[in-house]
Every structure is written in structure tokens, then in C-alpha cells.
KEKE-3310 file (N, C-alpha, C; in steps of 0.2 Angstrom, whole numbers, plus 5000, padded with zeros to 4 digits):
npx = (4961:4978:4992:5006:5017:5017:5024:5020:5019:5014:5016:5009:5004:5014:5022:5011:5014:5025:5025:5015:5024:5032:5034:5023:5026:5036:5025:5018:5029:5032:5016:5018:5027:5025:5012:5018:5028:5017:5012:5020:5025:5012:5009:5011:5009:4996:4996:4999:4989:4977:4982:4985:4973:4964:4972:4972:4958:4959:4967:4958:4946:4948:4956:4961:4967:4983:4990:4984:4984:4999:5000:4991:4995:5007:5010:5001:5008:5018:5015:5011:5023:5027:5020:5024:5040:5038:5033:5041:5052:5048:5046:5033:5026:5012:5007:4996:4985:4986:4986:4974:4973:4979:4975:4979:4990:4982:4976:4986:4990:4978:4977:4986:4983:4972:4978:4987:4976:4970:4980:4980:4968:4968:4980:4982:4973:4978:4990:4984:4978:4989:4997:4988:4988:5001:5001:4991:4997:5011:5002:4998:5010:5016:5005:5007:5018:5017:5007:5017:5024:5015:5012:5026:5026:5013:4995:4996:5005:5004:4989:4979:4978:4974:4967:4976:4971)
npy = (5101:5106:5105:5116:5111:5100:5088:5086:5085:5090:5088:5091:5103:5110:5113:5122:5134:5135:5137:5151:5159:5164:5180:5189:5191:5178:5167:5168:5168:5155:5148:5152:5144:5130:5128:5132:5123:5111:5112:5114:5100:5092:5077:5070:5074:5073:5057:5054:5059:5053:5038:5039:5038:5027:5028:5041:5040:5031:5038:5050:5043:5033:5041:5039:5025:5020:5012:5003:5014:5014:5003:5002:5012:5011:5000:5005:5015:5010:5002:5012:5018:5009:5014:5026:5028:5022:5032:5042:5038:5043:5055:5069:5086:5085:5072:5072:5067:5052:5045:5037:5028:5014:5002:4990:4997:5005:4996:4990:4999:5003:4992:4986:4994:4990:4976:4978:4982:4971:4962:4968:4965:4951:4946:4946:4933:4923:4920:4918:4906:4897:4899:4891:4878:4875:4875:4865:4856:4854:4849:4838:4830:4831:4824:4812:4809:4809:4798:4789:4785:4783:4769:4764:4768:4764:4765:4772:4779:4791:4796:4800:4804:4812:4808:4805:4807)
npz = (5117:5117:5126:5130:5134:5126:5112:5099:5083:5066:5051:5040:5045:5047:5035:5028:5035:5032:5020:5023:5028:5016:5005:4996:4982:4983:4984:4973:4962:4966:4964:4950:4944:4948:4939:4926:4924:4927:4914:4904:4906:4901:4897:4905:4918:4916:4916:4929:4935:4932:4933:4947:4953:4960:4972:4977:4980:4990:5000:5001:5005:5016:5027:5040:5037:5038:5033:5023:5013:5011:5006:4994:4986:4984:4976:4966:4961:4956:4946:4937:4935:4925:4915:4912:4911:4898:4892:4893:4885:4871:4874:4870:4868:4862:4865:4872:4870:4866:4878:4885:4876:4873:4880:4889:4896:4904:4911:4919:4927:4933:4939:4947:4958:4960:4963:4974:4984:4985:4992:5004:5008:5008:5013:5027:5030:5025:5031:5045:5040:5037:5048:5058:5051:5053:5066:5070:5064:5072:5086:5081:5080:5093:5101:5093:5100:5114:5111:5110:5122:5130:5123:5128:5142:5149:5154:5167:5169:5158:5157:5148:5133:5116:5103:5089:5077)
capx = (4965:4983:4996:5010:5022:5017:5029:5017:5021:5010:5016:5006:5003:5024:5021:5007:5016:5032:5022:5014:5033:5035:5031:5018:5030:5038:5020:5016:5033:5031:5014:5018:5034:5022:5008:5022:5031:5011:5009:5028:5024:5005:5005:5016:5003:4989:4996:5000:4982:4973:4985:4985:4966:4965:4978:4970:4953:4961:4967:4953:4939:4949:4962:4966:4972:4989:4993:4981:4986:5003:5000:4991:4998:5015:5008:4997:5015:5024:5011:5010:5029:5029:5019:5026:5045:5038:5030:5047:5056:5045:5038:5033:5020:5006:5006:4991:4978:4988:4985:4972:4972:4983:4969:4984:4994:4976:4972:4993:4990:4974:4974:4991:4981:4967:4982:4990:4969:4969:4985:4979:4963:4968:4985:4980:4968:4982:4996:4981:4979:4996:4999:4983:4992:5006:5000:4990:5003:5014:4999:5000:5018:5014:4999:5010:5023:5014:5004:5023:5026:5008:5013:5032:5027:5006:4992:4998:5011:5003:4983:4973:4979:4970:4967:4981:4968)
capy = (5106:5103:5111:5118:5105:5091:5091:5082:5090:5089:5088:5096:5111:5111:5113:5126:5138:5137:5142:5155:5163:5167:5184:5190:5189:5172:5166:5171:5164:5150:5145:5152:5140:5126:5130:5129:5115:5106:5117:5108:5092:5090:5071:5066:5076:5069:5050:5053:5061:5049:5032:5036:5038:5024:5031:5050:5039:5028:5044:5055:5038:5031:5044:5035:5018:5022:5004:5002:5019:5012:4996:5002:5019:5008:4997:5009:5020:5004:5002:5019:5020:5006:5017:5033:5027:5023:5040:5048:5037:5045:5060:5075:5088:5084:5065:5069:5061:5047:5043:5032:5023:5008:4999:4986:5001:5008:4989:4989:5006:5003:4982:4986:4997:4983:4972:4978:4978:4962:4959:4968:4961:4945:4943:4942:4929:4917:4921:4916:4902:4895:4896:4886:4873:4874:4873:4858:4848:4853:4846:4831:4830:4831:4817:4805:4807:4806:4790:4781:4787:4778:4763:4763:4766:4762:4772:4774:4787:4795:4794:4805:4805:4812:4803:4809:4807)
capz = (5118:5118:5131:5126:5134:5121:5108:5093:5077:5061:5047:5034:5048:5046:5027:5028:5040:5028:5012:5024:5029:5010:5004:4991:4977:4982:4985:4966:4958:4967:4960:4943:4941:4946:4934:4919:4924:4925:4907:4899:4904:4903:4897:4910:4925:4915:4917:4936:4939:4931:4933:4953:4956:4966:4978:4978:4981:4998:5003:5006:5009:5022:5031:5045:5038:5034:5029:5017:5008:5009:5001:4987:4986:4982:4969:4961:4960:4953:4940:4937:4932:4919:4908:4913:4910:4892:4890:4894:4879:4867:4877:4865:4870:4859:4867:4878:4865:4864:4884:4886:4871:4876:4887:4893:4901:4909:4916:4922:4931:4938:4940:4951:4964:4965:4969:4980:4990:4987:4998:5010:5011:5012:5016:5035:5031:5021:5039:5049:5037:5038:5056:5060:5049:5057:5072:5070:5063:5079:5090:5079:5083:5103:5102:5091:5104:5118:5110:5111:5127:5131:5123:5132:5153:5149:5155:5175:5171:5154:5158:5144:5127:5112:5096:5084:5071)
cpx = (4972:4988:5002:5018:5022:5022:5026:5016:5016:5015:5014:5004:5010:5023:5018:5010:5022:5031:5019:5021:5033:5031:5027:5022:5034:5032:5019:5019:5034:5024:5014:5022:5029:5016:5012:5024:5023:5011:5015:5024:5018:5005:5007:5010:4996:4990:4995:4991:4978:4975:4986:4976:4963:4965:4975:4963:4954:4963:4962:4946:4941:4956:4965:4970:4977:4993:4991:4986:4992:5004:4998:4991:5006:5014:5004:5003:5019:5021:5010:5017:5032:5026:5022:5034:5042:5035:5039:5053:5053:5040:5038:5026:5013:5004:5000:4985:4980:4987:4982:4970:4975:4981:4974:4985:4989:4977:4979:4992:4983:4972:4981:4989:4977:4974:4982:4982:4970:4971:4983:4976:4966:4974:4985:4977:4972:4985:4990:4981:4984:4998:4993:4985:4996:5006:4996:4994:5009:5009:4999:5007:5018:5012:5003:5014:5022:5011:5010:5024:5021:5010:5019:5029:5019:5003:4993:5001:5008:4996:4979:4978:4976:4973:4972:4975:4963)
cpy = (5104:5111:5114:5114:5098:5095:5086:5087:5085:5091:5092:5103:5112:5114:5121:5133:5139:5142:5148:5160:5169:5175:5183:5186:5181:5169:5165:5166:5157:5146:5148:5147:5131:5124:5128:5124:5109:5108:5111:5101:5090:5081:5068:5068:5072:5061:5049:5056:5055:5038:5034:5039:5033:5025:5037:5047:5037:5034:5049:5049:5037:5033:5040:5029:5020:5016:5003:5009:5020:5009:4997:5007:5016:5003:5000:5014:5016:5004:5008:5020:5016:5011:5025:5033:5027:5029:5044:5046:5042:5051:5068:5080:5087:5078:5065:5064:5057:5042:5036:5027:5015:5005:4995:4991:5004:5002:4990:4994:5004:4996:4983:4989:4990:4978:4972:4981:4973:4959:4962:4967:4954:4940:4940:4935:4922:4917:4916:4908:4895:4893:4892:4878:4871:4871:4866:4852:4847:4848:4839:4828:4827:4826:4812:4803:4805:4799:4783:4783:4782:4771:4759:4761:4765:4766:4775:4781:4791:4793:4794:4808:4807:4808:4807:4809:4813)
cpz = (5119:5123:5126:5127:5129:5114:5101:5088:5073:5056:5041:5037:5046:5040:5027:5031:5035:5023:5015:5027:5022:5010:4997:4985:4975:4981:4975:4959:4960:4961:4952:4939:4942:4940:4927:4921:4924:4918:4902:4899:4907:4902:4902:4918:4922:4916:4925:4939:4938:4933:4942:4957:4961:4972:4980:4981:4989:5002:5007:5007:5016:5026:5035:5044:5036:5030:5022:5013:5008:5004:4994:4986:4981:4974:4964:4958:4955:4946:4936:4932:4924:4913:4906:4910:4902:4888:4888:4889:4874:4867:4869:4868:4867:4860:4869:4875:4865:4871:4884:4880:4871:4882:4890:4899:4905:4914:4920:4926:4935:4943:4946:4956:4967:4967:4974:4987:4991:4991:5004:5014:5014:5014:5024:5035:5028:5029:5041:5046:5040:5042:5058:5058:5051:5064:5074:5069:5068:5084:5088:5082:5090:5104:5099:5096:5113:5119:5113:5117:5131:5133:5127:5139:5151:5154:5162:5173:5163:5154:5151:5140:5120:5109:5094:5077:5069)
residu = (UNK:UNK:UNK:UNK:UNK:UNK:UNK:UNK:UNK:UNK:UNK:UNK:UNK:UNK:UNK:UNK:UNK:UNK:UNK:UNK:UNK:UNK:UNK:UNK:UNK:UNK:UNK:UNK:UNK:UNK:UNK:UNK:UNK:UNK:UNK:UNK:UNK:UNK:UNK:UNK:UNK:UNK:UNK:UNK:UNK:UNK:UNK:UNK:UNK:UNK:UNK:UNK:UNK:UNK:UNK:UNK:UNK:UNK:UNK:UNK:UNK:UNK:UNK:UNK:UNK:UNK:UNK:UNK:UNK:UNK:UNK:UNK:UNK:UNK:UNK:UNK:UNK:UNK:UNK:UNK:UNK:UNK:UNK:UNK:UNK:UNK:UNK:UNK:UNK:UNK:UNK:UNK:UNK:UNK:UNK:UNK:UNK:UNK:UNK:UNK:UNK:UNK:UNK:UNK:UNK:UNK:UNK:UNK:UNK:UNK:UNK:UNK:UNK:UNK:UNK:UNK:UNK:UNK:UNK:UNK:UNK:UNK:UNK:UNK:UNK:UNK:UNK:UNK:UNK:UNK:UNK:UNK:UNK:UNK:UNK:UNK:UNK:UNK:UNK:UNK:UNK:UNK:UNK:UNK:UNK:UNK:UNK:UNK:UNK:UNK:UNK:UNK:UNK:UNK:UNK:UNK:UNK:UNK:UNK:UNK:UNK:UNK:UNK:UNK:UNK)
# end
């Protein structure tokens, strides 16, 4: 239950509240204006429904990560656009049969969402990677220079030195 001094907004309640202000009439002309504008430009709605499936899938499977359904929200969009910009060279309303026929611009549209998993998955796991490397080649660093430190005053003033190997 929430008090009434918290001051955490929602967003999509913000939305819903607005659309619920309107009256009948606006309520009406609102969705009829959307309905035609999906109606004009049906190839262009039918490339975004189906070119970000992906995205509408990370969406309602895994609500809470918001990372993920940035990362490949982003690159499913990016992909998305190459084939949508060449729609809009040559758009005409009769296009829509002509959709999925160009398996390239499918695999572009769909192969840029699995991307952009793949980075997410296993971006952490390269970083991780990396810094272990780093790190070990600093410790190398340390033992080498401890070793001449060794060799310089002998083992009274530097007792216990690991191998550098």
C-alpha cells in the first residue's frame, strides 16, 4: 500500500489517466485517426510488427530487465530501420506482399536483435575476461620487481617471493 507522501510516479498510469480525461468524442477521433494512419501505411505497420518481434517478445517475457530490453530493443530497431528506410524509397500501398520476400532483410531484422543478446549475454563475460588478464600481468609486474628487489638487499629484507612463472 503506498502513502500518499511517496512521490513515485508511473508512467504508463500517467498515460492511462491522460487518455482517460478525454471525452467520448475525442476518445473516438482519437482511435479512428489511428486506425487510418495503420490503414495508409499498412506495409510500413506490418514491417514494424513483424521486424520487431523480438523486442515485443523481451518485453512481455522478461519485464523487469530493463537492460536487456534496451540492448536488443536498440538493435532490433537499428535493423529494423535498414529495411524500413528502403520501403519508404519505393513505398506504395499494394507493397505488403512484397514483405517478406527479401530473406536477407528478414535475417537483417531479426539477426540484429539476436545480436544485440549475444552482447548481452556475453559482454560481461569478455570484461570479466580482460580484467583477469590485466590483472595477472600487473601481478607479474609486482613479482618481477620484487624478484630484483630479492636479488639487490637478499632474502633478510624481502623473505617470501612468489615465482613469476
Amino acid at each position: 500500500m503506498k502513502s500518499k507522501n511517496t512521490k513515485e510516479t508511473d508512467k504508463s498510469a500517467q498515460f492511462g489517466r491522460s487518455f482517460r480525461k478525454l471525452n467520448v468524442f475525442q476518445k473516438a477521433l482519437l482511435i479512428v485517426f489511428f486506425i487510418l494512419i495503420c490503414i495508409i501505411s499498412f506495409p510500413i505497420v506490418l514491417i514494424l510488427i513483424f521486424g520487431l518481434l523480438p523486442t515485443l517478445t523481451i518485453l512481455f517475457v522478461d519485464k523487469k530487465n530493463y537492460d536487456k530490453q534496451l540492448i536488443v530493443g536498440c538493435f532490433n530497431i537499428a535493423g529494423v530501420f535498414f529495411y524500413l528506410f528502403g520501403l519508404l524509397n519505393k513505398f506504395s500501398i499494394g507493397q505488403q506482399n512484397d514483405i517478406a520476400d527479401n530473406i536477407f532483410m528478414v535475417i537483417l531484422m531479426l539477426g540484429s536483435a539476436a545480436l544485440g543478446l549475444v552482447l548481452y549475454n556475453e559482454l560481461p563475460n569478455f570484461y570479466a575476461y580482460v580484467y583477469k588478464l590485466l590483472s595477472a600481468r600487473k601481478i607479474d609486474k609486482i613479482n618481477a620487481k620484487l624478484e630484483k628487489l630479492k636479488e639487490d638487499w637478499g632474502d633478510e629484507i624481502v623473505p617470501h617471493v612468489p615465482s613469476a612463472e
